[in-house]
C-alpha positions in Angstrom: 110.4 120.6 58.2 109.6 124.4 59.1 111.6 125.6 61.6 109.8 128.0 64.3 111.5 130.2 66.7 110.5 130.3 70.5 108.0 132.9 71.4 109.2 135.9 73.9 106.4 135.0 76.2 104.9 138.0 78.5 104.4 136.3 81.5 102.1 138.0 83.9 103.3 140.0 87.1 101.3 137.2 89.2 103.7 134.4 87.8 106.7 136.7 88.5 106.3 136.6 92.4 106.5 132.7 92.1 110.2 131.8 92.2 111.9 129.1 91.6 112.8 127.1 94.9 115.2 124.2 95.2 113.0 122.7 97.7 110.2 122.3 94.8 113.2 120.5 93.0 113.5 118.4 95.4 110.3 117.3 95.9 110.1 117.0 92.0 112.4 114.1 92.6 110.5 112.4 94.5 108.9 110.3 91.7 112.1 109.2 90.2 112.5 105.2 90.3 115.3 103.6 93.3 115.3 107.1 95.3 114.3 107.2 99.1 112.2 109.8 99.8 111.6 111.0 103.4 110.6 114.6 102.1 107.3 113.4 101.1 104.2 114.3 102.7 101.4 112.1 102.0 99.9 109.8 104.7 100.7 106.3 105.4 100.1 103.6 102.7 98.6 101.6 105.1 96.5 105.0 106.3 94.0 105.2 103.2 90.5 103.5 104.2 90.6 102.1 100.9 87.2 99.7 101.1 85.4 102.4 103.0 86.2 104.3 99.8 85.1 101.8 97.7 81.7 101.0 99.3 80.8 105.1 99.6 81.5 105.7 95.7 80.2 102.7 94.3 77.3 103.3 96.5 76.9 106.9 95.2 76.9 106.5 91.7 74.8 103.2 92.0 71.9 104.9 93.7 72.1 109.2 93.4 74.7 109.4 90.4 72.5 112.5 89.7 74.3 113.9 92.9 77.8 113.2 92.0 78.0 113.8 88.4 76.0 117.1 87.3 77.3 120.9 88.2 77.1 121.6 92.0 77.1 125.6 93.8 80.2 127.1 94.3 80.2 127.2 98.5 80.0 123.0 98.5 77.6 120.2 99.4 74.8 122.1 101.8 75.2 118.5 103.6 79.2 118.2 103.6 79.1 121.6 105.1 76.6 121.2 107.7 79.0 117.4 108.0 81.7 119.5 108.6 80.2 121.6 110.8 79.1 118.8 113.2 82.6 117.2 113.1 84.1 120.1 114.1 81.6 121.0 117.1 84.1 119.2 119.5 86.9 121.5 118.9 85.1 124.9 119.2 81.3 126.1 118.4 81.5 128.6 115.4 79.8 131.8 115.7 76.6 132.8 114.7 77.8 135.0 112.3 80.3 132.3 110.6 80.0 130.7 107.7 81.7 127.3 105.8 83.0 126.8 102.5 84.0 123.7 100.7 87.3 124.3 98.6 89.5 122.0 96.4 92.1 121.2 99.3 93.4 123.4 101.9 95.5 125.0 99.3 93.2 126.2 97.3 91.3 127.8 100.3 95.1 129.9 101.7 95.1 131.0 97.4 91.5 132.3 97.7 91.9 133.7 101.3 95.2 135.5 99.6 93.0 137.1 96.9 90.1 138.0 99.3 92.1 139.7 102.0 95.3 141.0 100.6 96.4 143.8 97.9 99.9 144.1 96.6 102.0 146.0 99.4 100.5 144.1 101.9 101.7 142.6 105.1 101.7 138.6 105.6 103.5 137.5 109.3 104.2 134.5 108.9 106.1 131.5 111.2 109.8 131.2 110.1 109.6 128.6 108.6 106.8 127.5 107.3 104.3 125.9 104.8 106.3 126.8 101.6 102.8 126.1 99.1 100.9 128.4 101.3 103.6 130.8 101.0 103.4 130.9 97.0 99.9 131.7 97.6 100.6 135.3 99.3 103.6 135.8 96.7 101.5 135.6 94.2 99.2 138.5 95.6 101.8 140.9 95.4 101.8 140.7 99.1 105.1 140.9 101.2 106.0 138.3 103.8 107.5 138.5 106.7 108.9 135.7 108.8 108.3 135.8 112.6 111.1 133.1 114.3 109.8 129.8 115.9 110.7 129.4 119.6 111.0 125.5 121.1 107.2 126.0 121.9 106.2 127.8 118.8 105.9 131.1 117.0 108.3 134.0 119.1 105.4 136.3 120.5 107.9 139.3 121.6 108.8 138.8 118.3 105.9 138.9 116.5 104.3 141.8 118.2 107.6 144.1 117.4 106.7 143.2 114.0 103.4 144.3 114.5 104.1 147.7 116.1 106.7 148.0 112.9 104.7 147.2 110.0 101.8 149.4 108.6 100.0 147.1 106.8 99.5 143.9 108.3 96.8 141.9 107.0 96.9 138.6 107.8 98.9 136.2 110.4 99.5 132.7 109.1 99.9 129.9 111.5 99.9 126.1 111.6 99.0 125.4 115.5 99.2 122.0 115.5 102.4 119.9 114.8 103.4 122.7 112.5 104.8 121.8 109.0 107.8 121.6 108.4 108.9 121.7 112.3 106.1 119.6 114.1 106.1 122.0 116.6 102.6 122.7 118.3 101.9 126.0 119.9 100.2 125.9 123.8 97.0 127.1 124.3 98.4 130.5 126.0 99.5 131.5 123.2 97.0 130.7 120.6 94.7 133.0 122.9 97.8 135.4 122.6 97.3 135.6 119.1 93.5 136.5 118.8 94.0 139.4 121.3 96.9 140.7 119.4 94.2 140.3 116.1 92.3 142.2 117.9 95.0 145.2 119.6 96.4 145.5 115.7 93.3 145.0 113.7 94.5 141.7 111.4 92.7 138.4 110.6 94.7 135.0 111.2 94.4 132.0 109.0 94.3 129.0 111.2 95.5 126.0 109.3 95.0 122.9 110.5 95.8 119.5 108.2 96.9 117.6 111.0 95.3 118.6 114.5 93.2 115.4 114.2 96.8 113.3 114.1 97.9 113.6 117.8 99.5 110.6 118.9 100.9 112.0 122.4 99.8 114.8 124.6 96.7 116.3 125.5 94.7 117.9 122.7 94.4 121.7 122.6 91.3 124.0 121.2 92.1 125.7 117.8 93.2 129.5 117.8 89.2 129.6 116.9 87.7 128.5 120.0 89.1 131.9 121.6 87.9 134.0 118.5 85.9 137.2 120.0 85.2 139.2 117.2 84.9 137.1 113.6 89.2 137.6 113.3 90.1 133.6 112.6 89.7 131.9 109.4 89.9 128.3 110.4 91.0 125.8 107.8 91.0 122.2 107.3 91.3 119.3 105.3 90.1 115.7 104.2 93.8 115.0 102.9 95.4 113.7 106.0 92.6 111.8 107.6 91.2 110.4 104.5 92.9 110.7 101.0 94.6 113.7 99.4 93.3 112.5 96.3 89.6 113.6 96.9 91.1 117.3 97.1 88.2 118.4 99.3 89.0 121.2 102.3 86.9 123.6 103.9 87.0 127.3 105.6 84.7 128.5 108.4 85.1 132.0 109.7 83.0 135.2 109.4 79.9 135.2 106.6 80.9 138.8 104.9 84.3 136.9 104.2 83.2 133.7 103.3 80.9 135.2 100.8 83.8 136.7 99.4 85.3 133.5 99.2 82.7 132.0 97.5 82.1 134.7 94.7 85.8 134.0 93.8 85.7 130.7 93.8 83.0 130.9 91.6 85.2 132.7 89.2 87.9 129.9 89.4 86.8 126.4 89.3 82.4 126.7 90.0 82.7 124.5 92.5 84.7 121.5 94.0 84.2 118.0 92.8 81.0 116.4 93.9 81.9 113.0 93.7 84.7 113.9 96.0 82.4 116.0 98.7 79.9 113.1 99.1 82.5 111.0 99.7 83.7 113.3 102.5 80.2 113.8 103.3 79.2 110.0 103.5 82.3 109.3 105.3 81.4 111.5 108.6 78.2 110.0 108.8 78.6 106.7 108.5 82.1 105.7 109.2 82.8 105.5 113.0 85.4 108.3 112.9 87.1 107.4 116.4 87.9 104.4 115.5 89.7 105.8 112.5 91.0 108.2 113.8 92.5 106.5 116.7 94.5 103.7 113.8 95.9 106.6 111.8 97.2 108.0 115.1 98.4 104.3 115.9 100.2 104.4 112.2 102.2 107.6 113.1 103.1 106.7 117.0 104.8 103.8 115.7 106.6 105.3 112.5 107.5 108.3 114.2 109.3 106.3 117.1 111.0 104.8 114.6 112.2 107.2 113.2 113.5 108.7 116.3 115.3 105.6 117.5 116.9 105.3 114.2 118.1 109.2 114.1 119.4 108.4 118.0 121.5 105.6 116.9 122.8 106.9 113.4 123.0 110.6 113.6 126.1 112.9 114.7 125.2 113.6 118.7 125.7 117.4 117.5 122.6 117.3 115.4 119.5 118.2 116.9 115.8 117.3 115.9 112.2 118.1 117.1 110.0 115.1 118.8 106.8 115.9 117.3 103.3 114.9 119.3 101.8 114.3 115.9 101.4 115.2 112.1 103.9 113.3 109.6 106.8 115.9 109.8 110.1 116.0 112.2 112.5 119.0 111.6 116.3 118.1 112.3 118.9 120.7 112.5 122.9 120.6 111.8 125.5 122.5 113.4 126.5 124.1 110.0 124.5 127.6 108.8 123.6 126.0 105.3 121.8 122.4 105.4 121.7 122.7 101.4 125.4 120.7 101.0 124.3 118.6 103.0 120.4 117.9 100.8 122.6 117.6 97.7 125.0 115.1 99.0 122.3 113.0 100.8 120.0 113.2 97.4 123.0 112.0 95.7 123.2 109.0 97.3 119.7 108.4 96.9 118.3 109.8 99.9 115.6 112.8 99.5 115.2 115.1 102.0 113.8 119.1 102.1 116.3 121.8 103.3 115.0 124.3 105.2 115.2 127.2 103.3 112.6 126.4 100.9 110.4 127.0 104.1 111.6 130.6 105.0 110.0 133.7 103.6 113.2 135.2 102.0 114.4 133.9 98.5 118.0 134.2 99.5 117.4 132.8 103.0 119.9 129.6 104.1 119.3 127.5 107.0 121.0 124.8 108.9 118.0 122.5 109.2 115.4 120.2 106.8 112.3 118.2 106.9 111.5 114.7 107.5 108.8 113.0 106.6 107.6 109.4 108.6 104.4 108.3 106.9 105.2 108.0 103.5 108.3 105.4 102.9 108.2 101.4 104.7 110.2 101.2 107.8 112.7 99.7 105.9 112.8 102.6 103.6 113.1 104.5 106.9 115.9 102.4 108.4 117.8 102.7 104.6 117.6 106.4 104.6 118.4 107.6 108.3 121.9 105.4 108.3 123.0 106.6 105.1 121.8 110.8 106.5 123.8 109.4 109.8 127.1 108.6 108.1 126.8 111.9 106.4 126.4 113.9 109.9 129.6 112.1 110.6 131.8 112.8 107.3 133.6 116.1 107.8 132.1 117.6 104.4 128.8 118.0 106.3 130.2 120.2 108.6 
């Protein structure tokens, strides 16, 4: 048998700015058979309206297959996005000069919005920590990121604004308002008006993501960045993943035409256009599933998972260790009294616990942090109960510290 060497691949300057990250190994792990995984982020088992599902495609491709299965135009579904549209009119009425595009999941829509709006050199604040998939998406630009620290209620304005008085070429602010991922913390309404009128004093445009704003459980809901948008600045972003199936990889955009057009032409270029058996699924499922109701037993789902998971980290973790109580979303961010949480990850994944340190979410490569990400939706409560007391004895043993 002929022998071949390895090829000395050229790999592309865009693949270079993806690095490696041990949090990505982690969550590689995940799949692996007799391993507990709380750094997961998928919704509930018990969350996914399975027969809904059912009844809408069998429905489609029983009576407008013709719909579903042919090409489709790049910006999405003219009736998911006017669907869309509608479903958002309670949180804030979009502008006359906005637009809406349909994209292949949330992530897909921060990787076009990257490619639109930045050029390498470019600025990208960004909450410390934060989304680490998003982050890849500005990497890959060329762009630099900058992480601006999170306070108990949120991203650090003072801090964020001697950032912007520093940097010279600030593009785009990136912010999760709502039960941010990975530290469930949601930002108050004071301050998501704060950051439009610093888009405006600094000339930058803020990408508003928001996978989980329809999972509050507690609290008072709070209008999006949007809703105090003056002058076309916010990109607002959203996604079918956490209130109806990840699977169906359907998100959506809405912000100002010009840049939505942009969006649209690149998407083109990428993928045509997002799966159409997926977007009348969306589509169908605004308009004819009672959304409240839904909505309201999700929310039921985490309320009782994440109080679970609380009790069980009050009676099993070190009293030194410190966690956020998050008013919704699936994500809990605990913090130990060491500087490097990553021991910690290894030891607790190898006694079958998974978890996701923190520094996979910080903008710096080399960055360590003391904290990591929990996830409540994804494993059974007994899962849940399994995992916390074997992280609790760890807090305890003196190698954790």
């Amino acid at each position: 048998m002929t022998q071949h060497s390895t090829p000395d691949y050229h790999f592309s300057a865009y693949a270079g700015q993806l690095p490696a990250s041990p949090a990505n190994r982690i969550l590689d792990m995940a799949a692996e058979p007799g391993l507990i995984s709380l750094a997961a982020g998928n919704p509930a088992p018990e969350a996914y309206p399975v027969e809904e599902i059912r009844r809408i495609a069998g429905e489609i491709l029983d009576r407008e297959p013709m719909a579903a299965l042919p090409y489709s135009v790049p910006q999405g579904d003219p009736g998911l996005r006017a669907a869309v549209l509608d479903f958002l009119a309670g949180k804030f009425t979009p502008a006359d000069g906005d637009g809406c595009i349909i994209v292949t999941g949330a992530q897909q829509g921060a990787d076009l919005t990257a490619r639109v709006l930045l050029d390498p050199g470019d600025t990208v604040l960004c909450e410390a920590p934060t989304f680490l998939g998003v982050m890849d998406a500005f990497r890959a630009t060329g762009a630099r990121l900058r992480g601006i620290p999170m306070a108990e209620d949120g991203i650090d304005l003072a801090a964020l604004e001697a950032a912007l008085r520093e940097e010279k070429r600030v593009r785009l602010l990136y912010t999760i308002p709502n039960f941010q991922n990975p530290t469930g913390i949601t930002l108050p309404a004071e301050k998501r008006e704060a950051l439009c009128r610093l888009a405006e004093r600094y000339d930058f445009v803020i990408l508003e993501d928001d996978p989980y704003g329809d999972l509050r459980f507690s609290g008072e809901a709070l209008p999006p960045v949007k809703a105090f948008d003056r002058e076309g600045r916010v990109l607002y972003m959203g996604s079918f993943s956490k209130i109806l199936a990840p699977g169906v990889r359907t998100g959506y955009l809405v912000g100002a035409k010009p840049v939505i057009d942009r969006l649209t032409t690149l998407k083109s270029a990428c993928d045509v256009h997002s799966n159409s058996l997926g977007q009348l699924i969306c589509k169908r499922f605004l308009e004819e599933v009672d959304l409240g109701a839904h909505l309201e037993r999700l929310r039921s789902i985490y309320r009782a998972r994440c109080g679970q998971m609380l009790r069980a980290l009050e009676r099993e973790f070190d009293p030194r260790v410190r966690w956020t109580r998050p008013e919704g979303g699936l994500f809990l961010w605990c913090t130990l009294p060491e500087e490097d949480a990553m021991p910690f990850v290894e030891r607790a994944a190898a006694e079958g616990v998974l978890v996701v340190p923190g520094a996979g979410f910080l903008p710096e490569p080399d960055a360590v942090s003391p904290s990591f990400r929990l996830n409540f939706s994804t494993p059974t409560g007994g899962e849940m109960e399994r995992g916390i007391a074997i992280l609790g004895r760890l807090t305890k043993e003196p190698a954790a510290r």
